[in-house]
C-alpha positions as CSV (number, residue, x, y, z in Angstrom):
1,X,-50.1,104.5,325.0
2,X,-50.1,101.7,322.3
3,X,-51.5,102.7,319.5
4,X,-53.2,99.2,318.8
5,X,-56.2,98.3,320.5
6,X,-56.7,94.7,319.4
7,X,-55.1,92.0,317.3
8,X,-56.2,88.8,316.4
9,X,-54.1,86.4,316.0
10,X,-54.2,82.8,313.2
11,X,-57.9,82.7,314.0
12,X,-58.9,79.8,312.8
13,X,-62.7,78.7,313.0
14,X,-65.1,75.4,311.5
15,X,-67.9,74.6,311.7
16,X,-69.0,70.8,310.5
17,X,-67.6,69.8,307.3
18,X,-66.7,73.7,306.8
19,X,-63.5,76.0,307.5
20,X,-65.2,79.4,307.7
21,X,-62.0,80.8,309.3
22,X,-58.2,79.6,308.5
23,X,-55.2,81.7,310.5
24,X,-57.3,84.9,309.7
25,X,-54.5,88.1,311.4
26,X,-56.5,91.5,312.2
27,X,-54.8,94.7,313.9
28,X,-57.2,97.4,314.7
29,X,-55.8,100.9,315.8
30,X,-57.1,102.9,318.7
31,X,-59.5,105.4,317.8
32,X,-60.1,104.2,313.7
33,X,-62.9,102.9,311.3
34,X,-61.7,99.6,310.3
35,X,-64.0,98.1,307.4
36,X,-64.2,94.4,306.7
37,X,-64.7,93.8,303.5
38,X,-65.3,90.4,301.5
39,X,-67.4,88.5,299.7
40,X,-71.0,86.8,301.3
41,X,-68.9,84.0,303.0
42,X,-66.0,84.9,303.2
43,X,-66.0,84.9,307.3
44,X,-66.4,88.7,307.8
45,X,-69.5,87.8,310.6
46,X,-67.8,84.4,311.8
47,X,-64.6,86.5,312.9
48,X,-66.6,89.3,314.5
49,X,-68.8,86.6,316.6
50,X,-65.3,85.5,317.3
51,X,-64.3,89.0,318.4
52,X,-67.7,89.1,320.7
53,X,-67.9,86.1,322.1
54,X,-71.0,84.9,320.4
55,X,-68.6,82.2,319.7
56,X,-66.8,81.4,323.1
57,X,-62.9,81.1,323.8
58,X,-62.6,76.9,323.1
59,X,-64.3,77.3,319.9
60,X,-61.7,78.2,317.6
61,X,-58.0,78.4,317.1
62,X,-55.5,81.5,317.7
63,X,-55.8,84.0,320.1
64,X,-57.3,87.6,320.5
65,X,-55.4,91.0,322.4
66,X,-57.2,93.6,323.7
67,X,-55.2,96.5,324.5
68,X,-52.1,94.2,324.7
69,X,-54.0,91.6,327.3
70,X,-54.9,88.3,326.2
71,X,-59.0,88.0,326.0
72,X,-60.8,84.9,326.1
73,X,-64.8,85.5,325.8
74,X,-67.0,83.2,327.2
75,X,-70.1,84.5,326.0
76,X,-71.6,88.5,325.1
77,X,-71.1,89.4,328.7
78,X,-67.9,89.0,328.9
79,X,-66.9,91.4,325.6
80,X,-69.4,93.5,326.6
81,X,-67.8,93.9,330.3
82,X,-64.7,95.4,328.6
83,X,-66.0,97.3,326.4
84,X,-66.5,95.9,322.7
85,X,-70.0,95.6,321.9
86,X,-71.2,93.9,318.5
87,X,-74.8,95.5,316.7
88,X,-75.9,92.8,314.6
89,X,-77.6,93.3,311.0
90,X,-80.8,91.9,312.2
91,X,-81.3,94.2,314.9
92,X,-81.8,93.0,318.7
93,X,-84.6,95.5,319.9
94,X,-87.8,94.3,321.4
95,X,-90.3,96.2,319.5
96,X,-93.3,96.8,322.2
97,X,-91.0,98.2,324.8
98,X,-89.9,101.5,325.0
99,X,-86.5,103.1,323.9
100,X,-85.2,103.4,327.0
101,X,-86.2,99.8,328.3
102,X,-84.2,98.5,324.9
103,X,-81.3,100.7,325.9
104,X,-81.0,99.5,329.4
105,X,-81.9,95.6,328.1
106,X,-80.2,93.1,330.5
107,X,-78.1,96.5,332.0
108,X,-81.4,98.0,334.2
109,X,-80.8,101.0,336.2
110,X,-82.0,100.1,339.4
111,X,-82.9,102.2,342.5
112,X,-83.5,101.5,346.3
113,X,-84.5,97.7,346.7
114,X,-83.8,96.4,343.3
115,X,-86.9,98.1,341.4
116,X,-86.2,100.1,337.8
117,X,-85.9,103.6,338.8
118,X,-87.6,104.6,335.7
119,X,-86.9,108.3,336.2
120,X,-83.0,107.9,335.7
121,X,-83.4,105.2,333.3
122,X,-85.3,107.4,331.1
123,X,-83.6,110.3,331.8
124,X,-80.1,108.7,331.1
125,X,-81.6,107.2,328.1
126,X,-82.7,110.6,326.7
127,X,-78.8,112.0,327.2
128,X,-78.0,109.1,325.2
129,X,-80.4,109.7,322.5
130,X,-79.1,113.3,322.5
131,X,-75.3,111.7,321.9
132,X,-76.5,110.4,318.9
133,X,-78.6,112.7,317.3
134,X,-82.1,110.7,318.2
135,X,-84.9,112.9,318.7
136,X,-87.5,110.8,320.2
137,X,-89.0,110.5,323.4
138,X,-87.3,107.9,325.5
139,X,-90.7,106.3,326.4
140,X,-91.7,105.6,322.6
141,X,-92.3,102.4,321.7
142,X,-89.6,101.2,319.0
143,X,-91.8,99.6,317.1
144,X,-92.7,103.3,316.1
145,X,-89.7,103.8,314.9
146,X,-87.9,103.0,311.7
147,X,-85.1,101.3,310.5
148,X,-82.9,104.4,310.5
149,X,-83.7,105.2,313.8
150,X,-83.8,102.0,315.4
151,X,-80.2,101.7,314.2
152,X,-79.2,105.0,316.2
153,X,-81.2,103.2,319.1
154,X,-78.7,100.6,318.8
155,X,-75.6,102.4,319.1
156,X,-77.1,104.2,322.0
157,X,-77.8,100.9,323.6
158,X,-74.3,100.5,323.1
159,X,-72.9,103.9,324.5
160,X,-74.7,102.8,327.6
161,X,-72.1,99.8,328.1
162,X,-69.2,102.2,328.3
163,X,-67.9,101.0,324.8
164,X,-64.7,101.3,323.4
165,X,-64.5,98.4,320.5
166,X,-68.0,98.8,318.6
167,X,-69.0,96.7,316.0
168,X,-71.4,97.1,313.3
169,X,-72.1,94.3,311.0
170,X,-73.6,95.7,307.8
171,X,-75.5,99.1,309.6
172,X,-76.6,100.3,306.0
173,X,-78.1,97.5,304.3
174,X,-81.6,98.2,305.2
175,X,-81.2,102.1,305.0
176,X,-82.1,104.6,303.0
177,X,-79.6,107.1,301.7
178,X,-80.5,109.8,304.0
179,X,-80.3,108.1,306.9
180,X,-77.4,105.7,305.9
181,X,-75.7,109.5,305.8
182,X,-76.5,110.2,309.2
183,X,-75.3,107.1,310.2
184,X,-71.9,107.5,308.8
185,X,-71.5,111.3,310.2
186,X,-72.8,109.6,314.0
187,X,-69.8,107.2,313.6
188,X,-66.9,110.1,312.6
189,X,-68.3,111.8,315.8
190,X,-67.8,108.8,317.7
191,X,-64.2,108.1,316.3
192,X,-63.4,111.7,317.1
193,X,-64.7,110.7,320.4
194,X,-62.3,108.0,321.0
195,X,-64.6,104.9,320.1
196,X,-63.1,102.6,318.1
197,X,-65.2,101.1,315.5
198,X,-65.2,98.2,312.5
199,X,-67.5,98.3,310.1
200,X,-68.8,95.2,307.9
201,X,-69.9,96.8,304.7
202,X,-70.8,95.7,301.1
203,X,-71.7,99.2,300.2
204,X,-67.7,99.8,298.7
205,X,-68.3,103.5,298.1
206,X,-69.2,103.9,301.6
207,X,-65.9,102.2,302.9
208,X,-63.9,104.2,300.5
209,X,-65.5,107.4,302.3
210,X,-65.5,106.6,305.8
211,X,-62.6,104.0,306.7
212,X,-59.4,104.8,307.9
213,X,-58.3,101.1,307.5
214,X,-59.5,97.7,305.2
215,X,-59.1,94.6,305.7
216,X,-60.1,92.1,302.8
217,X,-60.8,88.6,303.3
218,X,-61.4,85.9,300.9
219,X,-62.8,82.6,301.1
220,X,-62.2,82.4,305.6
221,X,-58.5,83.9,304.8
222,X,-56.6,87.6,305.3
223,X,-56.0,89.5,301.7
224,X,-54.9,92.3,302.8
225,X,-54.9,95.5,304.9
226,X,-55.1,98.6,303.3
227,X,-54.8,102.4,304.9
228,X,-56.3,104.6,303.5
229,X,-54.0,107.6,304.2
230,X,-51.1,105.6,303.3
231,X,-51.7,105.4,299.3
232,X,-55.0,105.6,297.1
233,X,-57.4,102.7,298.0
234,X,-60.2,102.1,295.0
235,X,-63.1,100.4,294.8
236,X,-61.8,98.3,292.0
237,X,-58.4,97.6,294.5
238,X,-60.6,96.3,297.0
239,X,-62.8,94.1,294.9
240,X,-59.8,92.3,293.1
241,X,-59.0,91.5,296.8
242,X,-62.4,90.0,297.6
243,X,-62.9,88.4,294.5
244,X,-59.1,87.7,293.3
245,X,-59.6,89.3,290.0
246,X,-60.8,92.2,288.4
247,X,-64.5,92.5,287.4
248,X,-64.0,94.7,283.8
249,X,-67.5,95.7,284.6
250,X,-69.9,96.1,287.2
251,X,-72.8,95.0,285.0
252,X,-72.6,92.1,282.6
253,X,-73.6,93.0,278.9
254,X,-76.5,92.3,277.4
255,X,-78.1,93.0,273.9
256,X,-81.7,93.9,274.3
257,X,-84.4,92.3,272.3
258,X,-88.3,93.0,273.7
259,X,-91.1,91.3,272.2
260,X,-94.5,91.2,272.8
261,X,-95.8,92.9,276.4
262,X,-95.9,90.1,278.8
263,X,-97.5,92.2,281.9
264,X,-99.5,95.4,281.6
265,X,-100.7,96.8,284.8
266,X,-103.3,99.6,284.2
267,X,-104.7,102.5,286.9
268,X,-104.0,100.6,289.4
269,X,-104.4,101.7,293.3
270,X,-104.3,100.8,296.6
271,X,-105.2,101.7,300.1
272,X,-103.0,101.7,303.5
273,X,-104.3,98.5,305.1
274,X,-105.0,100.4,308.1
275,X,-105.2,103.9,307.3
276,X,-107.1,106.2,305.5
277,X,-104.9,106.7,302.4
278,X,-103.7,105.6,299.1
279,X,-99.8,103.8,299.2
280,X,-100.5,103.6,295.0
281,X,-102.7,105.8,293.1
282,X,-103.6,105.1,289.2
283,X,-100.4,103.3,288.5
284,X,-100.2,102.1,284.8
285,X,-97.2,100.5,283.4
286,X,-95.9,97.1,280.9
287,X,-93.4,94.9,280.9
288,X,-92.3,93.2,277.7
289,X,-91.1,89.6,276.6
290,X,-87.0,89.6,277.1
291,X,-87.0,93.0,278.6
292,X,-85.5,94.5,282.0
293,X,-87.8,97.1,283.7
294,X,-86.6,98.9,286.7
295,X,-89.2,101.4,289.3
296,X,-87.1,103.7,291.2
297,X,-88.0,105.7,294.0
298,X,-87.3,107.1,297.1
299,X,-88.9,104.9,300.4
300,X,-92.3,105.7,300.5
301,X,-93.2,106.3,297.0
302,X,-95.0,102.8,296.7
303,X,-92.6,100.8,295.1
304,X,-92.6,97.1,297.2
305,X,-97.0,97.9,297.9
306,X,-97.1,98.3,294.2
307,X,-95.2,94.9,293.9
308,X,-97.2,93.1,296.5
309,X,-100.3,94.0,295.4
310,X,-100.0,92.8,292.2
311,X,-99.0,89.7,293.5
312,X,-101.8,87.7,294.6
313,X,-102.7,91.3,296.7
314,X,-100.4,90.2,299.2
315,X,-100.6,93.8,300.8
316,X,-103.2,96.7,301.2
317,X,-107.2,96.6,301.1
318,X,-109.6,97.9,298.2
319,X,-106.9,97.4,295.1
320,X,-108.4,98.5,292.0
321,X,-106.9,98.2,288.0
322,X,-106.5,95.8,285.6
323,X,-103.8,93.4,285.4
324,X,-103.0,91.3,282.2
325,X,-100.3,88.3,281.4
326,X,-99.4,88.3,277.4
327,X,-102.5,90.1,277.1
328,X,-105.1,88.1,278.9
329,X,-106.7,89.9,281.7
330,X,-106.2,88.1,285.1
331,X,-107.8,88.4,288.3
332,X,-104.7,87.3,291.0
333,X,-106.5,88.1,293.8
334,X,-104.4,85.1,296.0
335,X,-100.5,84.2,295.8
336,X,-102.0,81.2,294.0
337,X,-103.9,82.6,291.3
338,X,-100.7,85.0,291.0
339,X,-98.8,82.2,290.7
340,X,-100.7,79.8,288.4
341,X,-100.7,83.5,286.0
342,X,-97.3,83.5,285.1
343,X,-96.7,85.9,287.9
344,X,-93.5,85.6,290.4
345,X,-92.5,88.2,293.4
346,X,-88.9,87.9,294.8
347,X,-89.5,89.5,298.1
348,X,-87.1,92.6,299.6
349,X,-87.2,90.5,303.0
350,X,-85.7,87.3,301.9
351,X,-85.1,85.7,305.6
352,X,-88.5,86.9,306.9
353,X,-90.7,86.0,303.3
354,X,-88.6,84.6,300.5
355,X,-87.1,81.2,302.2
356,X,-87.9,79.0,304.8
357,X,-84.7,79.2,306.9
358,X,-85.2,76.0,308.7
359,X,-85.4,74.2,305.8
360,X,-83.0,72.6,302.8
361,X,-82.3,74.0,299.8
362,X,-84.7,71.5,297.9
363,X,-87.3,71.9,299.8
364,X,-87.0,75.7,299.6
365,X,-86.4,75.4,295.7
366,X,-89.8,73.1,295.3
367,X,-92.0,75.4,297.1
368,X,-93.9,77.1,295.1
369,X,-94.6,74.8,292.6
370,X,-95.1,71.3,294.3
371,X,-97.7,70.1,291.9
372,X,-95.3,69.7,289.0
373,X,-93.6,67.2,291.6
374,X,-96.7,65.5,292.8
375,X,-98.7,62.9,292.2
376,X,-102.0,61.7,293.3
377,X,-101.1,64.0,296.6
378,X,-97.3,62.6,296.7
379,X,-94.1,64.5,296.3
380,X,-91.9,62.8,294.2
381,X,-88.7,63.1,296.3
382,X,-85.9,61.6,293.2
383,X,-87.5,64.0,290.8
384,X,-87.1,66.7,293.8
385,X,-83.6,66.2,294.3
386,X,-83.1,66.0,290.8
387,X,-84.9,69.9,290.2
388,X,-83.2,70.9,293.2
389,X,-79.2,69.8,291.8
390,X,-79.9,70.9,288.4
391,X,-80.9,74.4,290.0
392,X,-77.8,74.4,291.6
393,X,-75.5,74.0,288.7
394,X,-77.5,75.9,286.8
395,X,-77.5,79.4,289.3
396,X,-74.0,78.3,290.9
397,X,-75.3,77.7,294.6
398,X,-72.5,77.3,297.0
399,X,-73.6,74.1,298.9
400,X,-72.3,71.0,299.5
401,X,-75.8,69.5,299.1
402,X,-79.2,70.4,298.2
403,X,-79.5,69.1,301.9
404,X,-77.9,71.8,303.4
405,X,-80.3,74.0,305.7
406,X,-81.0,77.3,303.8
407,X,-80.3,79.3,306.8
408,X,-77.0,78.4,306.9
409,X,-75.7,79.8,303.4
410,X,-74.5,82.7,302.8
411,X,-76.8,86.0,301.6
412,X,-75.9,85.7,297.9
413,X,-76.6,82.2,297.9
414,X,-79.7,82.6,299.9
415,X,-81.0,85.1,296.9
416,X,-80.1,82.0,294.8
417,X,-82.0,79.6,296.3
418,X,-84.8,82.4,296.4
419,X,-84.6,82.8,292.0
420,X,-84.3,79.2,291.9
421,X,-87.8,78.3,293.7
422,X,-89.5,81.1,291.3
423,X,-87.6,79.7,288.1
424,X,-89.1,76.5,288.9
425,X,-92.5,77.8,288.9
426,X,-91.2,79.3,285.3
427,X,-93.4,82.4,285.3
428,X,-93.9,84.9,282.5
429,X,-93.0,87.9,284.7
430,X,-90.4,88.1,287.5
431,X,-90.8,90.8,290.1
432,X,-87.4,91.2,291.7
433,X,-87.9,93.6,294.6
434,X,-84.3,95.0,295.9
435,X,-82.7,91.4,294.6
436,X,-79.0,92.4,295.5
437,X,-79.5,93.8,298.8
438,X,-77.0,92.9,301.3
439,X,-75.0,90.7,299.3
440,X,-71.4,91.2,297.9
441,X,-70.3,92.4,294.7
442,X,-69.2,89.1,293.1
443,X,-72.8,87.9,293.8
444,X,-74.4,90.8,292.7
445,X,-72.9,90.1,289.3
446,X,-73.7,86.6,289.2
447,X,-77.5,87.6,289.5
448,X,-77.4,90.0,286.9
449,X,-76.0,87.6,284.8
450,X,-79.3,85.2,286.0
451,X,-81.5,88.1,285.0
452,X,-79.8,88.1,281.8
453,X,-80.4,84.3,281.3
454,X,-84.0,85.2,282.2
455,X,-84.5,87.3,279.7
456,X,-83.3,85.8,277.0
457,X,-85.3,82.9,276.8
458,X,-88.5,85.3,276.8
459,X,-89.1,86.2,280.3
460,X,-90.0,89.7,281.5
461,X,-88.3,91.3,284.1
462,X,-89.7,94.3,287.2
463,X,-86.6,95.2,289.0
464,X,-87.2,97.2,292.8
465,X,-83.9,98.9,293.5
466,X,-82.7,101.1,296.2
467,X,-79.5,102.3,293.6
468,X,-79.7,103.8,290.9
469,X,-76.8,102.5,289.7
470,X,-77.7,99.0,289.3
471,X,-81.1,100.4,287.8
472,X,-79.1,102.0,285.2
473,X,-76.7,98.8,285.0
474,X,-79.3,96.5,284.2
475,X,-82.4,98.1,283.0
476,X,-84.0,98.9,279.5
477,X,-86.6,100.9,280.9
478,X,-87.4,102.4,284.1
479,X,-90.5,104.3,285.8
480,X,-90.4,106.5,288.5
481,X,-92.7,106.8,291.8
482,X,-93.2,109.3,293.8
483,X,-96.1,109.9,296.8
484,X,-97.8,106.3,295.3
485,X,-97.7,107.8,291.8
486,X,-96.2,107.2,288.0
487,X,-94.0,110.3,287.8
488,X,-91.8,109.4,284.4
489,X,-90.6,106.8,282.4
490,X,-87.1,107.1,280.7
491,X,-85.3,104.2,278.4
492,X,-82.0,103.8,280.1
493,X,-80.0,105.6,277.3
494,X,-81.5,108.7,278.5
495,X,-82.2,108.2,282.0
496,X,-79.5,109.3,284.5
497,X,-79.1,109.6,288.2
498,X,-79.7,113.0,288.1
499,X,-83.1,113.0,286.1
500,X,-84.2,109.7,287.7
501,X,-84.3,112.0,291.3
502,X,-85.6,114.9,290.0
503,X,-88.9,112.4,288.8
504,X,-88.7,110.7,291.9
505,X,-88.8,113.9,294.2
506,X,-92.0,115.6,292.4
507,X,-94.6,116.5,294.4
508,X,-98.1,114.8,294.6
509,X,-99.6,117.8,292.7
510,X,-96.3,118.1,290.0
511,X,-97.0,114.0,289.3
512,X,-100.8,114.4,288.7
């Protein structure tokens, strides 16, 4: 049998104005992880919707093999028909039906004349749940569930197409680390099985742990491929790949200077919206003037209701505390009044709350401070422009015009576009609520170098972060949560990962 299962061939892809693919070459082996890797457009989704039919045969250049047989996709049916199914990062799950509805999407199991024969449909669906380690009911709504397990929900959705090819385009992003673990066990069980997988990742450490083979690309073109049991593959070999040199350091430097608190937040709390408990509970914490602050803790603990809720209380019913901005108690009880305080949140959801999608990047970058634009009710639109294209040289947005719909830029730039519109409203405290998430590693150093620029010229700076890493990369200071409540604070030169997670795993009781 040939040990190659598909090749692509001098794919070449635009879209107008742009190249996002030129005579891009991939060989995947039978029964391997391949990772992807690359920076945030680079053309690591583009070939994959490629690969899936998402976009059809006619659309690009080259040609794809499948098991040594030409393959031109029409559409998602067609790959699917053979095989090689694609799980997007937004997930496509229908939250108000049940598992096994989403699993059998488009693919129903049908008895005599036509109808759903629910009884298979669920029982196959519960087999399948089983195959991947799922324990849930098949009749659960998915909207129940979370991200972790809607991803395994997913990949049983994709077991019921008989796959052989699956594709997973950044499965970890949203995930926390216990459940990102799972994920990467579930997909050694399926290569052991057979199943043939490649895996879009930022997460390098990841790749390096779970990938047999890598393929870098760079700027729509082919790096290189690199096995992993044919030499040692490093992080810092792969990111000289994506980025074409080597990064000395993850983290740029920065000399620390802190003057006078710009935000104190004292006892604060708040309830669960719709449920009888509190999500923060007598939190009390400053930020000062040209200082980095980080809040670590594990999902749950009350970091991003915490940030929220300060701004504008945005999230949860009966918040309680004080809040001040360079020591001037404020009130902030809408995103105005937040706003008009000196107070800025950079959401965790960027897509879904940070950025208007549909929209260009100067109309994005303008939003939340309009007024300094108008006059008498009208927008000036020159002196738009004009905020908009110095905001772009400024933060290094990759666009060809301030024009450009936001939608269509790449993550990093998207988180640009997002510190661009809050730099505009030039607050006094920046909340910055998982700011690097799903973006590459070149991008992820360019906005630490913006946080940087932030706090040098007096800013103060709350940083939300999943890794502790980055916490410890860019931080002066950083609190821990744990169960809604302050369990530590640590300057970073004493604060490592090991004592971060002992603060962020104590008990309610311990943290009282």
């Amino acid at each position: 049998m040939n040990d190659t299962i598909l090749e692509m061939r001098g794919i070449t892809k635009t879209f107008p104005g742009v190249t996002a693919l030129q005579d891009v070459s991939l060989v995947v082996r039978r029964g391997e992880i391949h990772a992807i890797c690359g920076e945030n457009g680079a053309g690591k989704s583009t070939l994959m919707k490629v690969l899936s039919g998402v976009h059809p045969a006619g659309s690009y250049d080259g040609d794809i093999v499948l098991d040594g047989v030409p393959a031109r996709f029409h559409g998602i049916r067609d790959s699917e028909a053979v095989g090689v199914v694609i799980i997007h990062q937004e997930l496509a799950l229908v939250p108000y039906l049940s598992i096994a509805e989403n699993v059998f999407l488009g693919n129903e199991r049908r008895g005599r004349g036509g109808l759903i024969d629910w009884n298979r449909a669920n029982a196959e669906a519960a087999e399948l749940l089983a195959s991947v380690g799922l324990d849930e009911n098949p009749v659960t709504p998915v909207a129940q569930l979370g991200v972790g397990k809607q991803q395994l929900v997913e990949i049983a959705k994709a077991l019921s197409k008989e796959v052989r090819l699956l594709i997973l385009d950044e499965p970890t992003a949203a995930l926390n680390d216990t459940d990102s673990a799972h994920l990467l066990d579930l997909l050694r069980r399926l290569r052991d099985q057979g199943i043939t997988c490649i895996l879009i990742s930022h997460k390098l450490g990841e790749v390096t742990s779970i990938a047999d083979a890598i393929t870098v690309l760079r700027d729509g073109r082919t790096v290189e491929t690199l096995r992993t049991g044919e030499g040692e593959v490093t992080q810092e070999r792969i990111i000289r790949g994506m980025v074409g040199r080597d990064l000395e350091s993850f983290y740029p430097d920065r000399v620390s200077e802190p003057g006078d608190e710009v935000l104190r937040i004292e006892d604060w709390t708040v309830w669960h919206p719709t449920q009888d408990r509190k999500v923060v509970d007598g939190v009390s914490l400053g930020v000062r003037a040209g200082e980095v602050v980080g809040i670590a803790g594990l999902m749950g603990a009350g970091r991003t209701e915490l940030a929220m809720s300060v701004f504008g209380r945005s999230y949860g019913r009966d918040v309680s505390g004080r809040l001040y901005v360079r020591g001037r108690e404020v009130k902030a009880r809408s995103v105005s009044e937040a706003i008009d305080n000196g107070i800025a949140y950079a959401t965790e959801d960027r897509k879904r709350y940070g950025l208007n999608l549909i929209e260009d990047v100067r109309r994005n970058i303008s939003a939340a401070a309009l007024r300094k634009l108008a006059s008498r009710g009208w927008v000036n639109g020159n002196e738009e422009i004009r905020v908009a294209e110095e905001s772009r040289s400024y933060l290094g947005i990759r666009t060809t015009s301030v024009m450009t719909t936001v939608g269509t830029l790449s993550g990093g730039n998207q988180q640009k576009v997002v510190l661009a519109k809050w730099l505009f409203a030039d607050p006094d405290v920046l909340i910055l609520d998982e700011p690097t998430r799903g973006i590459d590693v070149g991008a992820k150093y360019e906005i630490y170098t913006i946080i940087n620029r932030l706090v040098a010229a007096g800013k103060g700076v709350l940083v939300i972060s999943s890794e502790l890493p980055e916490l410890l990369g860019v931080c002066d200071r950083i609190y821990t949560l744990a169960a809604g409540r302050l369990t530590g604070e640590l300057p970073v030169a004493q604060a490592t990962q090991e004592n971060l997670m002992a603060l962020m795993t104590k008990d309610k009781e311990a943290a009282a």
